[in-house]
C-alpha positions as CSV (number, residue, x, y, z in Angstrom):
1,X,0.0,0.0,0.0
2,X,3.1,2.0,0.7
3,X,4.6,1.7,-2.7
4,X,1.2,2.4,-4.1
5,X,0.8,5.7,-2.3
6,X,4.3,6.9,-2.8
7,X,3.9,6.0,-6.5
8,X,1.1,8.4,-6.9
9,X,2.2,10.5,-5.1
10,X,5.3,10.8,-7.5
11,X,3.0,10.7,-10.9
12,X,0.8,13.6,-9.1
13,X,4.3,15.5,-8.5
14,X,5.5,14.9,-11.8
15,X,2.3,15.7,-13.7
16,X,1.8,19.2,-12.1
17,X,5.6,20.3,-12.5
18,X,5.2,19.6,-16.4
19,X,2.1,21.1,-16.4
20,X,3.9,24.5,-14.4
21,X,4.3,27.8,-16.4
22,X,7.7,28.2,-17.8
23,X,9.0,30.3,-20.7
24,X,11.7,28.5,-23.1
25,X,13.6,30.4,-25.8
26,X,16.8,30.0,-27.9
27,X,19.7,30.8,-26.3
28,X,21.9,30.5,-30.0
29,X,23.0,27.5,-32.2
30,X,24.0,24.5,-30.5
31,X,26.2,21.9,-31.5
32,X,25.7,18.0,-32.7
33,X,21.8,18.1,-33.0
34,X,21.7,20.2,-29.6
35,X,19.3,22.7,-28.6
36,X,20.6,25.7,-26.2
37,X,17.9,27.5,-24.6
38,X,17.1,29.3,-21.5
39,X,14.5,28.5,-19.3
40,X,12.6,30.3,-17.1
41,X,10.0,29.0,-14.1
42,X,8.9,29.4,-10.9
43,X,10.2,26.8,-7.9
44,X,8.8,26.9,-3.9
45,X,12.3,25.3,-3.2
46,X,16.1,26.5,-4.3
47,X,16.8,22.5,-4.2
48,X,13.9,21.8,-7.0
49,X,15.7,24.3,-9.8
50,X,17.4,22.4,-11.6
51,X,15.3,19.3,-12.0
52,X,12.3,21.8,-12.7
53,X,14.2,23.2,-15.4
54,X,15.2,20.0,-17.0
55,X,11.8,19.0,-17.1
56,X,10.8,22.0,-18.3
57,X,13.6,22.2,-21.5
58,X,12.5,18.7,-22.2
59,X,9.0,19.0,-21.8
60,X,9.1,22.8,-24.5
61,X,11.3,20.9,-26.7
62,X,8.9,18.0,-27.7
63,X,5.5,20.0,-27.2
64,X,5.8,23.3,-27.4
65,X,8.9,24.0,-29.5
66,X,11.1,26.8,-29.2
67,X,11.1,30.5,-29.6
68,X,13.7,33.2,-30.4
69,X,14.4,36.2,-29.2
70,X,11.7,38.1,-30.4
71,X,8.7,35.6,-29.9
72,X,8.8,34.2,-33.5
73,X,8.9,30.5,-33.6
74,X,12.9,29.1,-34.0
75,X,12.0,25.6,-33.6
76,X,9.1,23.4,-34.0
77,X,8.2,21.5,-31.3
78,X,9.3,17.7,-32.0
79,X,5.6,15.8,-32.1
80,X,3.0,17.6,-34.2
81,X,0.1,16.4,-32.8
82,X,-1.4,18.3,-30.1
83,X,-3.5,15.5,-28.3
84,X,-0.6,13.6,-28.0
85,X,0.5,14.3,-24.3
86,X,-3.2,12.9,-23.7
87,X,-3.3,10.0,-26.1
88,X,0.2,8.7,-24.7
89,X,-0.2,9.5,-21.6
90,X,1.2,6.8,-19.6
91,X,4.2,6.9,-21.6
92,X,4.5,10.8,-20.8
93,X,4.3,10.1,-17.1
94,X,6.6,7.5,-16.9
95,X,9.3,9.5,-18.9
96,X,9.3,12.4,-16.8
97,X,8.4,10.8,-13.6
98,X,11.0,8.0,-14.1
99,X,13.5,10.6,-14.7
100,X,14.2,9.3,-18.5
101,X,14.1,12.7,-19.5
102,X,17.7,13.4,-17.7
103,X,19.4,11.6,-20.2
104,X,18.5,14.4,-23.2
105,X,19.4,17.4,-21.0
106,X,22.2,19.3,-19.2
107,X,22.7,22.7,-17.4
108,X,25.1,24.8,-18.5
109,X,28.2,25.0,-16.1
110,X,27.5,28.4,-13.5
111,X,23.9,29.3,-15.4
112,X,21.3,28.5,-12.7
113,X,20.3,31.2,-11.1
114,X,17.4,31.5,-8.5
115,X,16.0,34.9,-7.4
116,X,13.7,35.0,-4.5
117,X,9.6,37.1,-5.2
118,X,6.9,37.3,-3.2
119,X,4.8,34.1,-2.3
120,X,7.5,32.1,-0.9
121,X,8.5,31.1,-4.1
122,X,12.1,31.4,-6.3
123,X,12.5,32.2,-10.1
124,X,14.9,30.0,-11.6
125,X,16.4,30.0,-14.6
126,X,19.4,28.7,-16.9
127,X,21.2,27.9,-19.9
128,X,20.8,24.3,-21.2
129,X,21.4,22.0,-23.5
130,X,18.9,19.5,-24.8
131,X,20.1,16.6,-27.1
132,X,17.4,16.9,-29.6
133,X,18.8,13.9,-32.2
134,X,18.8,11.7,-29.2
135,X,15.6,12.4,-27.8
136,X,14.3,12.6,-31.5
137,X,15.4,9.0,-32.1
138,X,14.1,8.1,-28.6
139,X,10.7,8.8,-29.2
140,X,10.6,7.7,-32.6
141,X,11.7,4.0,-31.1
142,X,9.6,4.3,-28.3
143,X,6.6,5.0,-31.6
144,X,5.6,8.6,-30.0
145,X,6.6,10.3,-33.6
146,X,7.5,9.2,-36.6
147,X,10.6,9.4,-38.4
148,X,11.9,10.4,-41.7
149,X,12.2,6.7,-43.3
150,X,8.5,6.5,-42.3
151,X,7.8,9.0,-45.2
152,X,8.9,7.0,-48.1
């Protein structure tokens, strides 16, 4: 019953930090099929930034896409359907609960920054890189998008 509870617990956790307000944009050109971008979001705990803004990168990176500087649209976001996050979405929560979404995404060394505002709560941000060719190819194994040789 433990397991159960603590289980839910961590897919309840899970599903409302994805679901948090966060604003991603390109931070320039990355290299090998990376993405740079800086994210921006709200934590109630200096110790959640950096996981909050992994999940955040990864989460604007396959559903949301990215934008540049001036609010245009850099980068589409890597599925194109927009029900998806609902029709697959036990896979959704096991990826970002199960912390499979670490393996696509770093901070950038000395970026992380966290500024206290009102409401007990922290603004964090930071510079990171998300390894969009690897979690491209992931999801295309794991049959959440399709791939180029698809096409053909």
């Amino acid at each position: 019953m433990k397991k159960i509870l603590l289980f839910l617990f961590a897919t309840l956790v899970s599903a409302t930090s994805i679901a948090q307000e966060y604003n991603i944009t390109s931070a320039g050109q990355g290299k090998d099929g990376n993405y740079l971008v800086k994210v921006r979001t709200y934590v109630s705990k200096t110790q959640m930034a950096e996981d909050a803004l992994k999940q955040c990168a990864v989460h604007g990176v396959i559903f949301r896409g990215i934008t540049d500087k001036s609010g245009a649209a850099a980068q589409n976001p890597l599925v194109s359907d927009p029900n998806i996050a609902n029709t697959k979405k036990s896979f959704f929560e096991d990826f970002f609960s199960k912390g499979e979404y670490l393996k696509y995404v770093s901070v950038v060394e000395s970026s992380l920054s966290c500024t206290k505002v009102p409401k007990k709560k922290y603004e964090a941000s930071a510079l990171l890189l998300v390894n969009k060719e690897s979690l491209r190819g992931y999801l295309e194994k794991s049959g959440i998008i399709q791939g180029f040789s698809n096409l053909w």
